[in-house]
PDB file of N, CA, C and O in Angstrom:
ATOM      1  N   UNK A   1     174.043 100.342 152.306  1.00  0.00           N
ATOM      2  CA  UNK A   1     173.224 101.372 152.911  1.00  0.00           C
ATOM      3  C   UNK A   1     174.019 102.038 154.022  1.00  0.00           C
ATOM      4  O   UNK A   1     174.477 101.344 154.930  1.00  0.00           O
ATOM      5  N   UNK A   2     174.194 103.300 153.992  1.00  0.00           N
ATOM      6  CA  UNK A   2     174.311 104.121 155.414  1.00  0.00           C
ATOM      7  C   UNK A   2     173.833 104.050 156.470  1.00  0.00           C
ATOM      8  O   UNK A   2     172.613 103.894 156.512  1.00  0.00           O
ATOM      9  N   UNK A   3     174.532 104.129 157.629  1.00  0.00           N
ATOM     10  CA  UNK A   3     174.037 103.559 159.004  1.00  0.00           C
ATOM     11  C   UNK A   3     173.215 104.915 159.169  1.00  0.00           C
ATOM     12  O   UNK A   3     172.157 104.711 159.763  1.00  0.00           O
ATOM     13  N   UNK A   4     173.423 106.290 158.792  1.00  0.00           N
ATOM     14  CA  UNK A   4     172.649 107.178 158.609  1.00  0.00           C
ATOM     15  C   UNK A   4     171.093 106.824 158.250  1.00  0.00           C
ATOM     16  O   UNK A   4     170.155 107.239 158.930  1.00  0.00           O
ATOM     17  N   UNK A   5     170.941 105.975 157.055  1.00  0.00           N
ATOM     18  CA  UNK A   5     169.681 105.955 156.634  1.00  0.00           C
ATOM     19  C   UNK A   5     169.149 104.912 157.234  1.00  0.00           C
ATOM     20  O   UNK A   5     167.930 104.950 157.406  1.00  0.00           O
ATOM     21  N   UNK A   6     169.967 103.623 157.745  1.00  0.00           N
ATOM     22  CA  UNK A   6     168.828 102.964 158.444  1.00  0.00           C
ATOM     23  C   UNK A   6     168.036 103.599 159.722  1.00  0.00           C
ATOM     24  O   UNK A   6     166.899 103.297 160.082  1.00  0.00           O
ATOM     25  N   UNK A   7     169.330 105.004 160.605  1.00  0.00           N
ATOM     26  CA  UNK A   7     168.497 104.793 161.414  1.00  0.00           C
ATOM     27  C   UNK A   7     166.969 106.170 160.997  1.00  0.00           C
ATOM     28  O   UNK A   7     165.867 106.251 161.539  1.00  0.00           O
ATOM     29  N   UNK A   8     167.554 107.013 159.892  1.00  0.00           N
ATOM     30  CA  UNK A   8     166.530 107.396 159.171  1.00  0.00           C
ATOM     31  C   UNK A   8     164.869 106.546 158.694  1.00  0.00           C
ATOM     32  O   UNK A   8     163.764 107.066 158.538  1.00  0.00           O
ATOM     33  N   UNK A   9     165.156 105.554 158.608  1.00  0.00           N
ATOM     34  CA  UNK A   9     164.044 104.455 157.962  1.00  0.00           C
ATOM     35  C   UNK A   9     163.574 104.114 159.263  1.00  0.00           C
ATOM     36  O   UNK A   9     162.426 104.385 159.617  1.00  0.00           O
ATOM     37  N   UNK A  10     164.352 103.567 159.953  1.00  0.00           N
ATOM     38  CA  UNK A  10     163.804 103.026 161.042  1.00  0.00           C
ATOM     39  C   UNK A  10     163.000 104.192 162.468  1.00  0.00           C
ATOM     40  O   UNK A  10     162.363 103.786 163.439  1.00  0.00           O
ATOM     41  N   UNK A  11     163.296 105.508 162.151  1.00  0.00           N
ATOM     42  CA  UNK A  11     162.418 106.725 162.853  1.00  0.00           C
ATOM     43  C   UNK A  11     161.352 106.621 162.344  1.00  0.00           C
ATOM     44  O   UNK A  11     160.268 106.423 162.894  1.00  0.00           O
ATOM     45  N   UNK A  12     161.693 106.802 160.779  1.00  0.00           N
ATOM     46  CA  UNK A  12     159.790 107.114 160.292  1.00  0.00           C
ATOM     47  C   UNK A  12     159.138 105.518 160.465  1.00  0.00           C
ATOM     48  O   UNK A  12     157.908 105.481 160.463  1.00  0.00           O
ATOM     49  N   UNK A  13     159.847 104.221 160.612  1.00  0.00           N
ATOM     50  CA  UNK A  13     158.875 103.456 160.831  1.00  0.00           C
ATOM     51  C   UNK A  13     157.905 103.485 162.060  1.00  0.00           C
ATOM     52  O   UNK A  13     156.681 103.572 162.159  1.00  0.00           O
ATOM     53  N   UNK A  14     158.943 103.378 162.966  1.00  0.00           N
ATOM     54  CA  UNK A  14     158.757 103.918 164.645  1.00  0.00           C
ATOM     55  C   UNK A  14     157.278 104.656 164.118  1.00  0.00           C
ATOM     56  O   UNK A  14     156.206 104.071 164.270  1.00  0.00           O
ATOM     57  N   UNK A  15     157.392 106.244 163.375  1.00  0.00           N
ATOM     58  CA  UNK A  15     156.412 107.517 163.193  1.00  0.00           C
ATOM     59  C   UNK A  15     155.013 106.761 162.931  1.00  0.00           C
ATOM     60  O   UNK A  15     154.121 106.943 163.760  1.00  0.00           O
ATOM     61  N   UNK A  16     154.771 105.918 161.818  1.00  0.00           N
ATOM     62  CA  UNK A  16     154.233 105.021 161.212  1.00  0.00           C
ATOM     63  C   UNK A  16     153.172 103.533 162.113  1.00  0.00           C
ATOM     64  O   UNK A  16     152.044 103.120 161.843  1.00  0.00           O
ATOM     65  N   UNK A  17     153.956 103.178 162.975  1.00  0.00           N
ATOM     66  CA  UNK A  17     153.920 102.247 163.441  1.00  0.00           C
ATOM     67  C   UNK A  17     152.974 102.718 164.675  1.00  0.00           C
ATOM     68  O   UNK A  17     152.158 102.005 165.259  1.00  0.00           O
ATOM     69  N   UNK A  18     153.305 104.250 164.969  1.00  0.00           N
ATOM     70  CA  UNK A  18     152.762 104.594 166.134  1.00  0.00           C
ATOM     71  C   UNK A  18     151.163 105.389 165.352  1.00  0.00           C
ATOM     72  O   UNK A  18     150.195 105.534 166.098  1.00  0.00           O
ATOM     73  N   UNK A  19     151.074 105.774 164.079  1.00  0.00           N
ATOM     74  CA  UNK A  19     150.145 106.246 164.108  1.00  0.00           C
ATOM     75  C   UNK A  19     148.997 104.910 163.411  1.00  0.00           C
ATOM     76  O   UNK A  19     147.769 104.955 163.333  1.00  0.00           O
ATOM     77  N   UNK A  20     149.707 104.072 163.088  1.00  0.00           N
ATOM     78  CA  UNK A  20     148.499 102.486 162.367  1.00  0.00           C
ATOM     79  C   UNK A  20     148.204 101.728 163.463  1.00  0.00           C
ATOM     80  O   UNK A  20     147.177 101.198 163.886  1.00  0.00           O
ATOM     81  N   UNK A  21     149.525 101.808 163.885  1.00  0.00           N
ATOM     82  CA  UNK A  21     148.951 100.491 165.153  1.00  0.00           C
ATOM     83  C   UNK A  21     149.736  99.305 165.044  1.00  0.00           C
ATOM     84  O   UNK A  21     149.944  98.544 165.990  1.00  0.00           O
ATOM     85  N   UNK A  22     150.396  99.072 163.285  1.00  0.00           N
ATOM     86  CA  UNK A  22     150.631  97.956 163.500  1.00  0.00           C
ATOM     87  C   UNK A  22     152.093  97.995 162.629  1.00  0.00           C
ATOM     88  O   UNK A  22     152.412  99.048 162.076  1.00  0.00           O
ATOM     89  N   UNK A  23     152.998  96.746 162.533  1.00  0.00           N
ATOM     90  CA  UNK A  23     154.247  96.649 162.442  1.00  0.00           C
ATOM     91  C   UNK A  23     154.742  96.902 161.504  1.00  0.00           C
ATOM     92  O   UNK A  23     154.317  96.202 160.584  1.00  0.00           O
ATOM     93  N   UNK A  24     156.014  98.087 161.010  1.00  0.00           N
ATOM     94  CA  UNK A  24     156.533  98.452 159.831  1.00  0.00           C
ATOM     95  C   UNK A  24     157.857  97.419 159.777  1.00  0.00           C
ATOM     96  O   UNK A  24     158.832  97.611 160.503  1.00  0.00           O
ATOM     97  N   UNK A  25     157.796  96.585 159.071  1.00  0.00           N
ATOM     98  CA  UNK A  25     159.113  95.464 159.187  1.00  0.00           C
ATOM     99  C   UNK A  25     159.981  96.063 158.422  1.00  0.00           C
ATOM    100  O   UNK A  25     160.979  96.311 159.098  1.00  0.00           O
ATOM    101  N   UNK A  26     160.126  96.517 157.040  1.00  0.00           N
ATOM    102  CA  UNK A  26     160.698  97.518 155.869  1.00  0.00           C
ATOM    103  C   UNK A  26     160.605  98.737 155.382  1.00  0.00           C
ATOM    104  O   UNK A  26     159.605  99.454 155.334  1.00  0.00           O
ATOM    105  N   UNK A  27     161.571  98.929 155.059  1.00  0.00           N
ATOM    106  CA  UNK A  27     161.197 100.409 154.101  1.00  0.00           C
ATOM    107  C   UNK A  27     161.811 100.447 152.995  1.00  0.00           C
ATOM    108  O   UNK A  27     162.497  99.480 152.662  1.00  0.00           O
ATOM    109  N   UNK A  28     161.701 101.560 152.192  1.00  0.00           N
ATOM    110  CA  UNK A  28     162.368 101.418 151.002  1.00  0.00           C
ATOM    111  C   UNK A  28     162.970 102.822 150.656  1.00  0.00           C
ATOM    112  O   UNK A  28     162.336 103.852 150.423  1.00  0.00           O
ATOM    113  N   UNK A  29     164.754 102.593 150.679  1.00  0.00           N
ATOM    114  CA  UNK A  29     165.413 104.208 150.673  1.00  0.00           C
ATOM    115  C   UNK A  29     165.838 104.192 148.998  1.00  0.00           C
ATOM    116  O   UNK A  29     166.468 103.420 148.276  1.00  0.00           O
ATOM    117  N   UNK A  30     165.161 105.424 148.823  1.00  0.00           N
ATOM    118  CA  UNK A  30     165.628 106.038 147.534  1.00  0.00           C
ATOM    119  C   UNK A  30     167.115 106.943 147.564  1.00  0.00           C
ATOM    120  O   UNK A  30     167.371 107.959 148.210  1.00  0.00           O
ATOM    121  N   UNK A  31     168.042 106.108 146.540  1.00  0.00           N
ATOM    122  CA  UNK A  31     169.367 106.748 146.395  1.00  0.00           C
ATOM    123  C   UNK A  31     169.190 107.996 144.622  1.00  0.00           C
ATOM    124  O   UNK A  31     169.793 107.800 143.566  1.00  0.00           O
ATOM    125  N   UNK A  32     168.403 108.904 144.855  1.00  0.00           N
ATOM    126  CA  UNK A  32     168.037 109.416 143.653  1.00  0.00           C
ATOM    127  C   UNK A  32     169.325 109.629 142.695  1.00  0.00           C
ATOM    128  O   UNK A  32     169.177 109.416 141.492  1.00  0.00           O
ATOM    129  N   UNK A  33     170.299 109.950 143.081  1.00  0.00           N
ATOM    130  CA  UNK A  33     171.870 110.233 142.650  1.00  0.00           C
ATOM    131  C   UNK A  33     172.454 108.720 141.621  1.00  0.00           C
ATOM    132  O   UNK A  33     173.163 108.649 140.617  1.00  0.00           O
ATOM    133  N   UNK A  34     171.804 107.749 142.397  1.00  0.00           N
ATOM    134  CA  UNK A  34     172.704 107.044 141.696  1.00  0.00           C
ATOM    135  C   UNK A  34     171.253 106.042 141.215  1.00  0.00           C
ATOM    136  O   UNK A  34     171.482 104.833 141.243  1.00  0.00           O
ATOM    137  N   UNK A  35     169.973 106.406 140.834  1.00  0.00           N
ATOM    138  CA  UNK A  35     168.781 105.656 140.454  1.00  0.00           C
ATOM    139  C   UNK A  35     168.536 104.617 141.185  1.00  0.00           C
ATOM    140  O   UNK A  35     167.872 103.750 140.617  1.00  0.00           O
ATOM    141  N   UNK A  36     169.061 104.269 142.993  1.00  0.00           N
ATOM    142  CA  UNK A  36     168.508 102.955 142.833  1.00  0.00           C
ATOM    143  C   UNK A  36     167.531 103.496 144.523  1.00  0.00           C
ATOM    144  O   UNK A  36     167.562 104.470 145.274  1.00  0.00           O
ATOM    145  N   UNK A  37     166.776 102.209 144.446  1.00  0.00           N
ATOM    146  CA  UNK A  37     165.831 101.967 145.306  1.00  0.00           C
ATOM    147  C   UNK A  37     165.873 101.098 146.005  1.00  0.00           C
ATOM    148  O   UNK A  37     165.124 100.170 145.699  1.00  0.00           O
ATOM    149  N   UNK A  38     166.845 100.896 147.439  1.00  0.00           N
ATOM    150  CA  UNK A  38     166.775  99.655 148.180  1.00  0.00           C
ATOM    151  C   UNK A  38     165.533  99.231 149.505  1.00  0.00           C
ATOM    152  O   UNK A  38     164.757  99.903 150.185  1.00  0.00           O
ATOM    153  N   UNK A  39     165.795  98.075 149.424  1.00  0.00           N
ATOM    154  CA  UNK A  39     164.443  97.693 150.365  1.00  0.00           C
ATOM    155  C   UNK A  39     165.816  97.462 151.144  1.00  0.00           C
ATOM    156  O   UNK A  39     166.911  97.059 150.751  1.00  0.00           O
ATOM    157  N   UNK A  40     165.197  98.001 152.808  1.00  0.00           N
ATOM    158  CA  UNK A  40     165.619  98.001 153.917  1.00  0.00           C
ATOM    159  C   UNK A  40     164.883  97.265 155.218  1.00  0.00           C
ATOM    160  O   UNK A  40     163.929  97.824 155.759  1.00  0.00           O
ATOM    161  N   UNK A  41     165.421  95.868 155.729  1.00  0.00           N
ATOM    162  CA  UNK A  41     164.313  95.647 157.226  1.00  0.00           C
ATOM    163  C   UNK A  41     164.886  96.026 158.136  1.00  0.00           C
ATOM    164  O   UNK A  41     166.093  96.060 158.372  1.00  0.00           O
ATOM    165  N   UNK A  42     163.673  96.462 158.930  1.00  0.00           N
ATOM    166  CA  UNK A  42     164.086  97.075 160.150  1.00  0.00           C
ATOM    167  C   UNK A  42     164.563  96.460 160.991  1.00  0.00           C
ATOM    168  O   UNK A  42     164.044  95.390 161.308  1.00  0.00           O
ATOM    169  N   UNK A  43     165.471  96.828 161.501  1.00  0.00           N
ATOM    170  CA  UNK A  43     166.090  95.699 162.245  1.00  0.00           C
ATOM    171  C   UNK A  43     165.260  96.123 163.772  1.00  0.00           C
ATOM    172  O   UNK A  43     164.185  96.723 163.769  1.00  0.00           O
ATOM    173  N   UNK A  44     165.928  95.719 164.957  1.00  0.00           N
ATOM    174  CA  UNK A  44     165.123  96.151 166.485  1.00  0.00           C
ATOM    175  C   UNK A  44     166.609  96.664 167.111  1.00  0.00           C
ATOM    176  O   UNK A  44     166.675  97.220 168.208  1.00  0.00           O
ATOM    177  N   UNK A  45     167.561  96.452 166.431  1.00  0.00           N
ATOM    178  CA  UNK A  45     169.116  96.917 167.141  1.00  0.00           C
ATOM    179  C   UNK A  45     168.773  98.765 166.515  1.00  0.00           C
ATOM    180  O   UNK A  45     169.264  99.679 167.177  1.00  0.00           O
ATOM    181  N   UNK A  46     168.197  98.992 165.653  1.00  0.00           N
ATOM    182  CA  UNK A  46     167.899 100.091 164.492  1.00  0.00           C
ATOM    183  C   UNK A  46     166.566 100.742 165.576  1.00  0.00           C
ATOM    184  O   UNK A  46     166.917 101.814 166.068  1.00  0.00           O
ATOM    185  N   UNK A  47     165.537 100.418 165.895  1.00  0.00           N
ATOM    186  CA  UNK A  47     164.969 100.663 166.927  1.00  0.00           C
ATOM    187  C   UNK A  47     164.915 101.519 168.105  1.00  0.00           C
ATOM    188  O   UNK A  47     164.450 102.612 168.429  1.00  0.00           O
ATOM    189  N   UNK A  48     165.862 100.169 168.815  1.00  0.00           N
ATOM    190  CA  UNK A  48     166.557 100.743 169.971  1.00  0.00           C
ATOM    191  C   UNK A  48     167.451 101.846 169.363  1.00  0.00           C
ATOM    192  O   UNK A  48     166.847 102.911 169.486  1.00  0.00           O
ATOM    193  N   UNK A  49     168.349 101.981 168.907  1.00  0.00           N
ATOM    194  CA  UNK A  49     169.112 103.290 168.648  1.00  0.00           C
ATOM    195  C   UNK A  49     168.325 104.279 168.168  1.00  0.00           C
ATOM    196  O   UNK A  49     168.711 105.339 168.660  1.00  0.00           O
ATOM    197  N   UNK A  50     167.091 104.496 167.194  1.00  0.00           N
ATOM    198  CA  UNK A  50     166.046 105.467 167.599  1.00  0.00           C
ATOM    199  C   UNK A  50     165.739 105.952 168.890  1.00  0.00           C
ATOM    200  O   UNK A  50     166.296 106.934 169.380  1.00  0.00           O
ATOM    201  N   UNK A  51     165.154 105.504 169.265  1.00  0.00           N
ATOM    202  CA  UNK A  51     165.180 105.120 170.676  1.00  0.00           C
ATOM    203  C   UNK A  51     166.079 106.052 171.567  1.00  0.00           C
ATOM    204  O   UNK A  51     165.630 107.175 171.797  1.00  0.00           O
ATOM    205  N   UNK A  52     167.064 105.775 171.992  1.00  0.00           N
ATOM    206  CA  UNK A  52     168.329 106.236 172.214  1.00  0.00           C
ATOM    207  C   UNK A  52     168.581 107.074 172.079  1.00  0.00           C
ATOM    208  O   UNK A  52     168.976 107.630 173.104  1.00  0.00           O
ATOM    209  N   UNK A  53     168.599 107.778 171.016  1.00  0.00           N
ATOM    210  CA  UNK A  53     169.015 108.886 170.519  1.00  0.00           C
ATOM    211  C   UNK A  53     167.486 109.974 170.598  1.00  0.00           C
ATOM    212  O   UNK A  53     167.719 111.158 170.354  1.00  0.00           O
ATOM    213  N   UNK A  54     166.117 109.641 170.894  1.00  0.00           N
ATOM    214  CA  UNK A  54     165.101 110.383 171.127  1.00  0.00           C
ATOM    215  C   UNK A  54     165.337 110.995 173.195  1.00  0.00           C
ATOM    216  O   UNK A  54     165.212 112.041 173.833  1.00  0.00           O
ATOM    217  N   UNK A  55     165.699 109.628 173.456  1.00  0.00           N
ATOM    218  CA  UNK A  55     165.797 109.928 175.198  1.00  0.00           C
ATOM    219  C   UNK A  55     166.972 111.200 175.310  1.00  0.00           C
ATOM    220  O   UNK A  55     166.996 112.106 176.143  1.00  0.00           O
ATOM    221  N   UNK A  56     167.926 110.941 174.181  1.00  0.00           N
ATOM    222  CA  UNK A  56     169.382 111.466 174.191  1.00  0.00           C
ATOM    223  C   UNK A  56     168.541 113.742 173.856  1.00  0.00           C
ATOM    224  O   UNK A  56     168.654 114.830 174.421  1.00  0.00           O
ATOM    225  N   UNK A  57     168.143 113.423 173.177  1.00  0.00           N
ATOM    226  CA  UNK A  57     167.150 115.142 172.936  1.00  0.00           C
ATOM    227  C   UNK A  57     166.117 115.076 173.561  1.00  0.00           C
ATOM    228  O   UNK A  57     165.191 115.681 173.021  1.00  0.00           O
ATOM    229  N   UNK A  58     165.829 114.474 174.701  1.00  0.00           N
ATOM    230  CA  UNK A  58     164.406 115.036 175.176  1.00  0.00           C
ATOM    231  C   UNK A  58     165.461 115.326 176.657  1.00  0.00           C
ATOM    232  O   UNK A  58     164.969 116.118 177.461  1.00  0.00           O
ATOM    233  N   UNK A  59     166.681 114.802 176.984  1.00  0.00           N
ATOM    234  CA  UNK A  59     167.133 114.898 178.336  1.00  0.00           C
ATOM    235  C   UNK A  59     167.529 116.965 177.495  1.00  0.00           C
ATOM    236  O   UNK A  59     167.116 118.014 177.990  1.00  0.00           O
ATOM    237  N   UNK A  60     168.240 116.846 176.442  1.00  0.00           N
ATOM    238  CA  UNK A  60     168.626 118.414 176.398  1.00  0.00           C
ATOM    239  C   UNK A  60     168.086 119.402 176.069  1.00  0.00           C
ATOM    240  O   UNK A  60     168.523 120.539 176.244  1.00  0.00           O
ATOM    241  N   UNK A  61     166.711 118.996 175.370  1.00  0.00           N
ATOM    242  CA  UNK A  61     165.410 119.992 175.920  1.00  0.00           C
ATOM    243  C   UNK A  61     165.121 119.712 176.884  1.00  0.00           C
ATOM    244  O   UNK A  61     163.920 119.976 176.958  1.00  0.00           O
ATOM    245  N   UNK A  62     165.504 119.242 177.920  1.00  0.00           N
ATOM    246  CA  UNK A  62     165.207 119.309 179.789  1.00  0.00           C
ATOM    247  C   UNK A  62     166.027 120.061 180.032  1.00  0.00           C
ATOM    248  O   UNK A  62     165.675 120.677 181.038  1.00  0.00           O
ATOM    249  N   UNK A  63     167.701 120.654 179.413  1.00  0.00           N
ATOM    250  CA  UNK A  63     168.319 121.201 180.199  1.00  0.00           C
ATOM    251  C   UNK A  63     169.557 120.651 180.640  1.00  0.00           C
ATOM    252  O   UNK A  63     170.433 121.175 181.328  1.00  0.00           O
ATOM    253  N   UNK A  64     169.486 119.404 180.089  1.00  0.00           N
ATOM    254  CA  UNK A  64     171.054 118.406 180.483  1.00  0.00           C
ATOM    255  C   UNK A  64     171.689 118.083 179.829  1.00  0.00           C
ATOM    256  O   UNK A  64     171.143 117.162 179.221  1.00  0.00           O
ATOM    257  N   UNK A  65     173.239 118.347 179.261  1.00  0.00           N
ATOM    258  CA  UNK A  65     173.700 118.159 178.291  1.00  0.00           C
ATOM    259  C   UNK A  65     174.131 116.592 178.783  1.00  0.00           C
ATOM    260  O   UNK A  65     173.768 116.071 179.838  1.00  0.00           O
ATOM    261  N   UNK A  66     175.003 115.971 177.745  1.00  0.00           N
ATOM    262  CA  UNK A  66     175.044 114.640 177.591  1.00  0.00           C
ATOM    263  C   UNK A  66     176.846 115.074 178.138  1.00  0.00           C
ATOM    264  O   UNK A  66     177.604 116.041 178.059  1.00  0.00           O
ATOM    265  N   UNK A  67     176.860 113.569 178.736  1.00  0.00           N
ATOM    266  CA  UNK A  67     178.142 113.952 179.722  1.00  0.00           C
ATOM    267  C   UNK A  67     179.589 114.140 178.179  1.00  0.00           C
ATOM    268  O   UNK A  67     179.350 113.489 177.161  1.00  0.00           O
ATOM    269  N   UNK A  68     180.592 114.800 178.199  1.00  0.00           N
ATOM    270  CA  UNK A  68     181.361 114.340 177.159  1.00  0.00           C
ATOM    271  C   UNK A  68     182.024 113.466 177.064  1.00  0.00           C
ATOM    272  O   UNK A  68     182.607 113.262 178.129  1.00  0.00           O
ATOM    273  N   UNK A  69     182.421 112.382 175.871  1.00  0.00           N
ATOM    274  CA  UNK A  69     182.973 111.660 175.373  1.00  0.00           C
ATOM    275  C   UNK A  69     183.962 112.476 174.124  1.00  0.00           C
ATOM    276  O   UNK A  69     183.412 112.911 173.113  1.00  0.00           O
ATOM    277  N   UNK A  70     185.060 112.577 174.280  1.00  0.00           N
ATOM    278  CA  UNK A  70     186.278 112.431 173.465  1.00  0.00           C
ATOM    279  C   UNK A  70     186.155 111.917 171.834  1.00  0.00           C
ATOM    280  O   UNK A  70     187.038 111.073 171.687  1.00  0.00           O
ATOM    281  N   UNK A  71     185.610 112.049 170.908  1.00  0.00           N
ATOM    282  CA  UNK A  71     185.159 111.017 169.115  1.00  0.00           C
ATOM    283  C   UNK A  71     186.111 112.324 169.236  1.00  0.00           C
ATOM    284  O   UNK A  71     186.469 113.215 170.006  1.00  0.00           O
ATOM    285  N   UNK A  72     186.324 111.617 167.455  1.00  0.00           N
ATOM    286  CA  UNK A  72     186.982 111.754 166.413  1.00  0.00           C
ATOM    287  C   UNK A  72     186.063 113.298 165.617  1.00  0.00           C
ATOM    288  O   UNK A  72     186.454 113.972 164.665  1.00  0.00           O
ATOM    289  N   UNK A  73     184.822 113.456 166.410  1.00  0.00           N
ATOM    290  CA  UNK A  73     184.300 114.547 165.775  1.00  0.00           C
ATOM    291  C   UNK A  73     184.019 115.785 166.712  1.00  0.00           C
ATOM    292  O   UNK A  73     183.111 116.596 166.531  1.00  0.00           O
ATOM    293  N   UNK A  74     185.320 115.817 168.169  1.00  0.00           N
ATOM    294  CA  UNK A  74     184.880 117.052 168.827  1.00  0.00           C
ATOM    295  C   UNK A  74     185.342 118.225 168.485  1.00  0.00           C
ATOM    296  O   UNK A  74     184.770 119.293 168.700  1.00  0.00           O
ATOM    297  N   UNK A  75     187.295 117.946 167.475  1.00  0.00           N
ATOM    298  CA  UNK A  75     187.892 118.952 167.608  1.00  0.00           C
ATOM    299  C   UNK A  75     186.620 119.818 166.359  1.00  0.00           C
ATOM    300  O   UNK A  75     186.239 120.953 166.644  1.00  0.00           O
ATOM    301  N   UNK A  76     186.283 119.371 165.518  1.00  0.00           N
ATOM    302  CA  UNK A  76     185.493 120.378 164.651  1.00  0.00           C
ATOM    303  C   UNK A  76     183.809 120.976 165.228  1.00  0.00           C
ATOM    304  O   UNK A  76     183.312 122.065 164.941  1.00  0.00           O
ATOM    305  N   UNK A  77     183.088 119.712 166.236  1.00  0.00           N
ATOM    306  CA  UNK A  77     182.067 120.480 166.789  1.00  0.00           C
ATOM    307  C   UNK A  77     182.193 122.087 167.485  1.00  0.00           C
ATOM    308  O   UNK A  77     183.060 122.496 168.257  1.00  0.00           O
ATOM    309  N   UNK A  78     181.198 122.702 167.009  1.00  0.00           N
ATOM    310  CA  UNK A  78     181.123 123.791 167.676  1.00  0.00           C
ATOM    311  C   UNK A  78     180.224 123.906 169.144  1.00  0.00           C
ATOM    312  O   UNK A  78     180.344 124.789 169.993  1.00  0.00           O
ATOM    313  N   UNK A  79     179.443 122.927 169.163  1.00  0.00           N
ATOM    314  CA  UNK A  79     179.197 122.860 171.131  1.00  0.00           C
ATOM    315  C   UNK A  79     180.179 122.256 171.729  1.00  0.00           C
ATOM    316  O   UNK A  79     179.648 121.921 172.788  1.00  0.00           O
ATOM    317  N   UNK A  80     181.157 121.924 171.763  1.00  0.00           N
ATOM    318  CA  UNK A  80     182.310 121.418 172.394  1.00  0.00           C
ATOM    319  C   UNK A  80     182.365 122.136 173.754  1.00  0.00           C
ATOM    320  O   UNK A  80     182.464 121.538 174.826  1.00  0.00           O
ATOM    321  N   UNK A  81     182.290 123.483 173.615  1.00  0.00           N
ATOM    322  CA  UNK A  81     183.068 123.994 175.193  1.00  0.00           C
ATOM    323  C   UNK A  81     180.958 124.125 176.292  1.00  0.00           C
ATOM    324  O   UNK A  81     180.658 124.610 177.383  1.00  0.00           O
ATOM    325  N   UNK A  82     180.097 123.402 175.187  1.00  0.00           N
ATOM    326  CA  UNK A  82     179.291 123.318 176.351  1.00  0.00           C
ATOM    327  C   UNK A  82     178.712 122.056 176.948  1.00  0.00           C
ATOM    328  O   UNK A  82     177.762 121.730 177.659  1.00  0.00           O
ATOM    329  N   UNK A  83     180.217 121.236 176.028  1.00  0.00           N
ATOM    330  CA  UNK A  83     179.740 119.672 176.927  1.00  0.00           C
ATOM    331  C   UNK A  83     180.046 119.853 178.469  1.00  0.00           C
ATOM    332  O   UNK A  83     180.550 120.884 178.915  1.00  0.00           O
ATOM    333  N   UNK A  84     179.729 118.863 179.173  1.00  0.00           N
ATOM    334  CA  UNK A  84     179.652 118.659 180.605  1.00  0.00           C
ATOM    335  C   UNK A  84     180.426 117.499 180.871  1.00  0.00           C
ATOM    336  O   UNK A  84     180.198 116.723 179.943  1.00  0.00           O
ATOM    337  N   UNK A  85     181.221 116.993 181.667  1.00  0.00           N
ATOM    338  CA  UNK A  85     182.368 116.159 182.148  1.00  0.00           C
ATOM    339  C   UNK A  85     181.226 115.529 183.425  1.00  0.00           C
ATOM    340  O   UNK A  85     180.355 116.351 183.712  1.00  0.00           O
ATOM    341  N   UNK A  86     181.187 114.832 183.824  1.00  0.00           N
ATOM    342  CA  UNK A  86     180.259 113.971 185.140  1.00  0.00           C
ATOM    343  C   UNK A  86     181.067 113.574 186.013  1.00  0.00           C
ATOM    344  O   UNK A  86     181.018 113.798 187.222  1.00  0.00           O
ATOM    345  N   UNK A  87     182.355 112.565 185.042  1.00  0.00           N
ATOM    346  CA  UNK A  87     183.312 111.983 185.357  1.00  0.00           C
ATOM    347  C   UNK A  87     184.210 112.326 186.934  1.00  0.00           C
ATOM    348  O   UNK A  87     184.437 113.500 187.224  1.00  0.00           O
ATOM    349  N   UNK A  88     184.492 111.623 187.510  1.00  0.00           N
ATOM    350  CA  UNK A  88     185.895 111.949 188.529  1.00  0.00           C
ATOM    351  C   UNK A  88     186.933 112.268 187.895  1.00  0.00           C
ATOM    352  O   UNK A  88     186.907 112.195 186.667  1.00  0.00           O
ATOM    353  N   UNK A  89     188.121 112.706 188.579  1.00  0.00           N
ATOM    354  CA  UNK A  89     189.589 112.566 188.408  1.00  0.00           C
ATOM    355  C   UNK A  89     190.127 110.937 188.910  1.00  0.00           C
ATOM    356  O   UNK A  89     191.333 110.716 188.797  1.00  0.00           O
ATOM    357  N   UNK A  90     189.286 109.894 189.420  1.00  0.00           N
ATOM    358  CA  UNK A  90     189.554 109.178 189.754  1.00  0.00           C
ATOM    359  C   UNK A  90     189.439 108.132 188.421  1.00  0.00           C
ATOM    360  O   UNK A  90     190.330 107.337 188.119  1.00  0.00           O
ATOM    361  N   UNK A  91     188.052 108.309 187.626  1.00  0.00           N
ATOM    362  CA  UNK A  91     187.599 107.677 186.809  1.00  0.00           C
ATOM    363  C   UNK A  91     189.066 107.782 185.699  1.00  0.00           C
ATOM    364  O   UNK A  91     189.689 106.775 185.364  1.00  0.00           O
ATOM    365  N   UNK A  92     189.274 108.584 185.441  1.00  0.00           N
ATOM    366  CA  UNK A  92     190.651 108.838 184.585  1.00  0.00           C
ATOM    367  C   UNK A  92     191.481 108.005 184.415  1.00  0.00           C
ATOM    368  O   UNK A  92     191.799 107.541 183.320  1.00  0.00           O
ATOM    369  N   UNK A  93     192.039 107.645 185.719  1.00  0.00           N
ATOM    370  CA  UNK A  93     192.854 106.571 185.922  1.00  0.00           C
ATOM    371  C   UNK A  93     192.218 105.167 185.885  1.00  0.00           C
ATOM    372  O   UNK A  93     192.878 104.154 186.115  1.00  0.00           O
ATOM    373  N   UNK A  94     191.070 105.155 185.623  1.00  0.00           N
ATOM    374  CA  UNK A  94     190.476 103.148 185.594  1.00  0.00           C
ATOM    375  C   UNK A  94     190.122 103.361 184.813  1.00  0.00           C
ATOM    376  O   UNK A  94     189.526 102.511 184.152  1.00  0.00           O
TER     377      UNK A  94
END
């Protein structure tokens, strides 16, 4: 399974969980491409990174971009020149 789709499974459980009341332990991701149907448990590490990543878009619909970090996926992003640095010139060096 794709770390994509767990944390896919694990949002709509979160969605789910908040509108029953009560605990979505699994889900089940359909790979239509290749016919199969895996059962997925939710993990709480899967959770928290929901989680995470909801605080992470509610701070930049406030208005605050997320400080930048350097990945392997900035030279092709196109918000690149409106990340924000927080960092010192001191931090650089430690």
């Amino acid at each position: 399974m794709w770390a994509s789709d767990r944390i896919h499974a694990a949002s709509l459980s979160l969605l789910l969980e908040t509108e029953s009341g009560k605990e979505v332990p699994f889900a089940f991701v359909e790979y239509a491409s290749f016919g199969i149907i895996r059962k997925v448990v939710i993990r709480s590490s899967d959770r928290r990174e929901v989680l995470k990543i909801y605080r992470r878009v509610e701070k930049i619909k406030a208005g605050f971009m997320p400080e930048k970090t350097e990945e392997k996926f900035c030279p092709e992003c196109t918000f690149s020149e409106h990340c924000v640095s927080n960092s010192s010139l001191m931090s650089k060096f430690f």
